[in-house]
BAGUBA-921868 format. One record per residue (C-alpha): x, y, z; residue in three letters. Coordinates in steps of 0.02 Angstrom, whole numbers, padded with zeros to 5 digits, always signed. Layout:
XYZALA;...
This chain:
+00000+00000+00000UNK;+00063+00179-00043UNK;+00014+00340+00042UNK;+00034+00466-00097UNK;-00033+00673-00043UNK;-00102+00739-00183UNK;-00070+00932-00133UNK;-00023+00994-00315UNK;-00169+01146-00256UNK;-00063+01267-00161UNK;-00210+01381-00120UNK;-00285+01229-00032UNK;-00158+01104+00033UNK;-00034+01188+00180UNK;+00064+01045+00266UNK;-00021+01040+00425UNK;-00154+00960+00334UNK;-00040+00831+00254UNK;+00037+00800+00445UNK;-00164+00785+00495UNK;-00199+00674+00362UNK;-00084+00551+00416UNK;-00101+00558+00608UNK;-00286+00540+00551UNK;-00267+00364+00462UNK;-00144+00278+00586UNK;-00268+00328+00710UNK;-00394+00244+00597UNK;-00295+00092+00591UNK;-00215+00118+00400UNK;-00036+00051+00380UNK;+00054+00074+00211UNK;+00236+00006+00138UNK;+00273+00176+00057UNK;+00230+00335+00113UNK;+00296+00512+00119UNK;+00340+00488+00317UNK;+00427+00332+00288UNK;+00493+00342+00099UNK;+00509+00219-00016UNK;+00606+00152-00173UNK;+00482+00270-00290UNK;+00479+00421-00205UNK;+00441+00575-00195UNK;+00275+00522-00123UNK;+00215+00722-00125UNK;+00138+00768-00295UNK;+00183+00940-00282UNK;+00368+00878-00289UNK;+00351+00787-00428UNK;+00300+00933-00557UNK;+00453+00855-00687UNK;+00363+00698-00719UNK;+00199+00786-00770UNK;+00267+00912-00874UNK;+00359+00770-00964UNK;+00195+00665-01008UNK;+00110+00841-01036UNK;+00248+00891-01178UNK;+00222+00727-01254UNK;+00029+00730-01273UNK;+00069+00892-01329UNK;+00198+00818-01472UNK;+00075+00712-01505UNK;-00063+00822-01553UNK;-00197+00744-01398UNK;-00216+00907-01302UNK;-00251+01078-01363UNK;-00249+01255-01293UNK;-00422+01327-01225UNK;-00473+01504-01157UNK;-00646+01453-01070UNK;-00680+01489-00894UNK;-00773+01360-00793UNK;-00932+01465-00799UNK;-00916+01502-00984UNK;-00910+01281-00991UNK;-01059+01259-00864UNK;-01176+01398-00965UNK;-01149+01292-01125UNK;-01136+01125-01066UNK;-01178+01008-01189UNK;-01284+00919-01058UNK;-01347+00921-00875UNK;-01218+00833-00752UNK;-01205+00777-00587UNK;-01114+00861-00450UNK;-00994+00734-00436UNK;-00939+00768-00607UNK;-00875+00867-00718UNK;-00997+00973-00876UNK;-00965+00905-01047UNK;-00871+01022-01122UNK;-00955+01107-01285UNK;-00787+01106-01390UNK;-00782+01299-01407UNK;-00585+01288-01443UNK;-00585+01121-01512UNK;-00471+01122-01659UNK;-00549+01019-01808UNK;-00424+00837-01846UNK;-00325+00929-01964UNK;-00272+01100-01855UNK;-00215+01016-01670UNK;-00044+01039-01714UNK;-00080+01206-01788UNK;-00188+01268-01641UNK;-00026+01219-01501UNK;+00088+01291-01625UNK;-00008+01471-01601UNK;+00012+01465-01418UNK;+00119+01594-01374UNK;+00305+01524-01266UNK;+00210+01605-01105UNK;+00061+01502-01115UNK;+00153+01364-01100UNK;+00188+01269-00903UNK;+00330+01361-00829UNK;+00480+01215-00764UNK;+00523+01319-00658UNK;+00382+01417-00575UNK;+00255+01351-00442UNK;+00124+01450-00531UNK;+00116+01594-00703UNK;-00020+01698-00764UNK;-00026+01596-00920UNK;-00219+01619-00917UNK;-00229+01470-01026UNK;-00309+01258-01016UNK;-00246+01132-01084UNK;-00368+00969-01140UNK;-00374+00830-01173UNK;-00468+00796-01350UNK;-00560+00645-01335UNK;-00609+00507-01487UNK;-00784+00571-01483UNK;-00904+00409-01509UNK;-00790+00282-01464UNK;-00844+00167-01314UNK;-00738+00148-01194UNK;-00728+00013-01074UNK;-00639-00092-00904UNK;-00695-00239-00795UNK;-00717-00149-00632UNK;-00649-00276-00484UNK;-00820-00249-00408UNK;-00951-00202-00520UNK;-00897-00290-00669UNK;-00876-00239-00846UNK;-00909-00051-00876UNK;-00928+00059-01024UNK;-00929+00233-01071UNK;-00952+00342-01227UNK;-00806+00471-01260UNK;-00894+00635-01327UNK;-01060+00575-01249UNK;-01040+00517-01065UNK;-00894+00623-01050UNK;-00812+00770-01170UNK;-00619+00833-01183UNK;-00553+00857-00991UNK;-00433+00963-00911UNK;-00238+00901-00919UNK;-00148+01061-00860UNK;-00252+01219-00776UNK;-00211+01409-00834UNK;-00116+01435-00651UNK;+00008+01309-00701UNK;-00049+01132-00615UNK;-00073+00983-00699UNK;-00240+00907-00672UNK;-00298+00776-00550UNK;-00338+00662-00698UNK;-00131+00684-00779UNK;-00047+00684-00601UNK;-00138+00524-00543UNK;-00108+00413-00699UNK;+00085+00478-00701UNK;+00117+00445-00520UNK;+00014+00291-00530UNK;+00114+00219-00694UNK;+00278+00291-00593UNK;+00225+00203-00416UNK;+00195+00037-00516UNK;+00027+00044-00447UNK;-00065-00122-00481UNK;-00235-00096-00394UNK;-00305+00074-00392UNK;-00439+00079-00222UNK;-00563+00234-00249UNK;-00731+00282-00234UNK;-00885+00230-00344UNK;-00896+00422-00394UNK;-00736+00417-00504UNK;-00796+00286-00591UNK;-00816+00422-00754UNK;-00643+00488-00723UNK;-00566+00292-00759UNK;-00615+00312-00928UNK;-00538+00485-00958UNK;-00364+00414-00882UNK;-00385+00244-00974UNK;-00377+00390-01131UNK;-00217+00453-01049UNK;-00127+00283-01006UNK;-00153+00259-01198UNK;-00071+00417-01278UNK;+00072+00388-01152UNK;+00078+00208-01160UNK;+00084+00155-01002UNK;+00027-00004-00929UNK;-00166+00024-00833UNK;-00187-00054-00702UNK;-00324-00131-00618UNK;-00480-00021-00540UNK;-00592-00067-00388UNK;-00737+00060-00363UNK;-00798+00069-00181UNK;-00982+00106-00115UNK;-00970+00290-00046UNK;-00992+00307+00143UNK;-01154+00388+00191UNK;-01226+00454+00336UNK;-01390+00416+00439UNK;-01478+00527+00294UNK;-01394+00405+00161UNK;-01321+00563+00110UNK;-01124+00518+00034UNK;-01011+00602+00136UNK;-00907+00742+00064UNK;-00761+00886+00093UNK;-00920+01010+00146UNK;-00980+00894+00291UNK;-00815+00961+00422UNK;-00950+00873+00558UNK;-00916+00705+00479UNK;-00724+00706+00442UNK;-00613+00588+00500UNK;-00544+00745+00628UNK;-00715+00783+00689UNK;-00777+00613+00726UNK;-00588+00568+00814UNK;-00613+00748+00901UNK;-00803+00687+00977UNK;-00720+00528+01055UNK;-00780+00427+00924UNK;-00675+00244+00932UNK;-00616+00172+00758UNK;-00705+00029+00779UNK;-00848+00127+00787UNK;-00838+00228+00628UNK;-00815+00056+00552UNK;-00968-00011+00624UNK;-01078+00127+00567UNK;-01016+00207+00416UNK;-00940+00032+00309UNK;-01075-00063+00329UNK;
């Protein structure tokens, strides 16, 4: 087991939280083999010092010709959605800077050098996206460890994603299948609500060519409300419920059932 923190967000991840987060799961009763306080042979196990490897898998989807330069805001994408979405997702993006087949390579060539992610700055005022275009209309599928086989239509179910974000971060969906093809990562453990995001980084493992490795969507934990639990609820974090005197074998009892 690996403990890898994903704190590529500046503006959100300060390292108290990352020393939290792991006082948090041995107090839970996690162990791992690899982990940022106890290294390992494939280290760093902080994203946000590992920034080379993703700008080397971002310059060669850029080479060759799968992600293209956009200028739309996330309100300009969610006012012309293609279609409704849920909130655990992502809009389908409505291609307005979609180059046609013939013009990707034309459209990256006409980004100016400062669009471009910086190798050496944390963050630039590029003021640009980079995405991923996807093969709209193919189907796209994996044998899920739990649910079985699972399928997904590029274009339909899911449009061209984020790779790299105008303040100079590589997106969740590039970082995770880097580090995971870097970490030799066998088994990838998440919840059932990234179950639309596998197929987007299946897309990525392909341009790169990188061997994908095997996923295992979880039921979300809810609470008495069968509401899922999420980042909003602070009164149902792993801190709040350890703060209240609440035993690990509790939380266990009631929430994985």
């Amino acid at each position: 087991m690996i403990l890898r923190i994903e704190d590529l967000d500046e503006a959100r991840c300060r390292p108290e939280f990352s020393v939290a987060s792991i006082e948090d799961l041995k107090w839970f009763g996690l162990r791992w083999d690899e982990g940022p306080d106890i290294g390992g042979p494939l280290g760093p196990y902080d994203q946000s010092k590992r920034r080379h490897l993703y700008l080397d898998s971002w310059e060669k989807l850029r080479d060759g010709g799968f992600i293209y330069p956009c200028r739309c805001s996330r309100r300009d994408i969610e006012g012309a959605a293609l279609a409704p979405h849920d909130e655990t997702d992502e809009p389908i993006y409505p291609g307005t800077c979609r180059p046609p087949n013939s013009s990707v390579g034309a459209a990256v060539s006409a980004a100016e050098p400062k669009t471009l992610p910086s190798r050496t700055s944390a963050a630039t005022t590029s003021g640009i996206n980079w995405r991923f275009r996807v093969p709209e209309g193919e189907e796209m599928r994996f044998v899920d460890l739990r649910l079985g086989q699972q399928s997904g239509e590029a274009g339909k179910d899911f449009g061209d994603f984020l790779v790299w974000r105008k303040d100079d971060v590589p997106s969740y969906q590039l970082a995770v299948v880097v580090d995971d093809a870097a970490m030799r990562v066998s088994e990838v453990v998440r919840g059932e609500d990234l179950l639309t995001s596998t197929f987007r980084q299946l897309l990525i493992y392909r341009a790169l060519n990188l061997k994908v490795p095997e996923f295992y969507h979880a039921p979300l934990i809810r609470d008495d409300q069968d509401r899922r639990l999420a980042k909003r609820d602070a009164s149902l974090s792993l801190r709040e419920l350890r703060r209240k005197g609440i035993q690990p074998e509790e939380i266990r009892r009631r929430f994985l059932r």
